[in-house]
KEKE-840216 format. One record per residue (C-alpha): residue in one letter; x, y, z. Coordinates in steps of 0.05 Angstrom, whole numbers, padded with zeros to 5 digits, always signed. Layout:
BEGIN
AXYZ...
This chain:
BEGIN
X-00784-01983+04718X-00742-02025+04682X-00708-02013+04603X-00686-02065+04561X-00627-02060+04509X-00625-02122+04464X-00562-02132+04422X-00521-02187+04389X-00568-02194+04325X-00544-02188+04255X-00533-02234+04200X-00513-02310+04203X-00514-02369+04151X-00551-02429+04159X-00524-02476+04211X-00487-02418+04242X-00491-02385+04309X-00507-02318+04345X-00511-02295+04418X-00562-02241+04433X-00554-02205+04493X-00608-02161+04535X-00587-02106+04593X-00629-02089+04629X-00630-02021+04679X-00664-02022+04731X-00648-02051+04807X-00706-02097+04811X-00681-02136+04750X-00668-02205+04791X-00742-02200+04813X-00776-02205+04737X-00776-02261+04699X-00745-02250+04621X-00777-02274+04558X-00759-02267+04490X-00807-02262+04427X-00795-02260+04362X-00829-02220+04292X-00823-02241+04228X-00847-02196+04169X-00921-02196+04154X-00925-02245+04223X-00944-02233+04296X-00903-02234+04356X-00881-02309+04375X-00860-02329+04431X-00785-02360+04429X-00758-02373+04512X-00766-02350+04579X-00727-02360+04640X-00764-02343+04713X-00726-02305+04761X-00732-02345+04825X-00709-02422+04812X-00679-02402+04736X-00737-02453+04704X-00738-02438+04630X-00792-02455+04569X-00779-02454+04501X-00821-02457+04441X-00819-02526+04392X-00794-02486+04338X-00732-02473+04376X-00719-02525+04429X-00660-02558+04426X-00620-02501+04387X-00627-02439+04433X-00612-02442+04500X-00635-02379+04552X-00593-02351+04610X-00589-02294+04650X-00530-02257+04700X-00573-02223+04750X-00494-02197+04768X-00497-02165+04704X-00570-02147+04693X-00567-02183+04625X-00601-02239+04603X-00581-02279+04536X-00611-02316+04472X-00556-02382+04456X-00582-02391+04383X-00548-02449+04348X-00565-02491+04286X-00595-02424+04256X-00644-02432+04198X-00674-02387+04152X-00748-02384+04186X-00700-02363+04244X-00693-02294+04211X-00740-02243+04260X-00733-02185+04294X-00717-02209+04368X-00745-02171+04426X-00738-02191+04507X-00791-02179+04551X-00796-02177+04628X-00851-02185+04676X-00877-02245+04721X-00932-02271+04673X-00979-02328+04685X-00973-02354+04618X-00908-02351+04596X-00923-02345+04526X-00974-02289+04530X-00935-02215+04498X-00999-02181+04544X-00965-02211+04614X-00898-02177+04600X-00893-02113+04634X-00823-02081+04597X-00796-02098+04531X-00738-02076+04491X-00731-02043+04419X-00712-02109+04384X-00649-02133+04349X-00656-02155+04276X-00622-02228+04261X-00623-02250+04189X-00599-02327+04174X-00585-02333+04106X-00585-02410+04067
């Protein structure tokens, strides 16, 4: 079993940053690979990163490549969101995810996700 924490959200003006964080408990933590997804109001889940847990490869959506970066401190059973250059259609509730899915982007392939962390960018 693993549980997921997110935290780190809150609310940021346009152009501005914010580091989300994600614990994790659990002692097979270094052995999932993490995802995060995002939900906007009246929208689905999207998918935003994910960073495997063997060679540290990571994918990001278009939306957001180039202005968040993933990471993770298997020392620390956290992994982290870098979000820089925020913009509004940033503003989501943020949730991490971990499993060892085939398709990376798929919210059915994650085996454990968190509670969410709201993040609001304002213009």
């Amino acid at each position: 079993q693993v549980q997921l924490v997110e935290s780190g959200g809150g609310l940021a003006q346009a152009g501005g940053s914010l580091r989300l964080s994600c614990a994790a408990s659990g002692r097979t933590f270094s052995r999932y690979s993490m995802g995060w997804f995002r939900q906007a109001p009246g929208k689905e889940r999207e998918f935003v990163a994910f960073i495997s847990w063997n060679d540290g490869n990571s994918y990001y959506s278009d939306s957001v490549k180039g202005r968040f970066t993933i990471s993770r401190d298997n020392a620390k059973n956290t992994v982290y969101l870098q979000m820089n250059s925020l913009k509004p259609e940033d503003t989501a509730v943020y949730f991490c995810a971990a499993g060892n899915p085939q398709r990376v982007a798929w919210l059915s392939q994650y085996d454990y996700w968190g509670q969410g962390t709201q993040v609001t960018v304002s213009s």
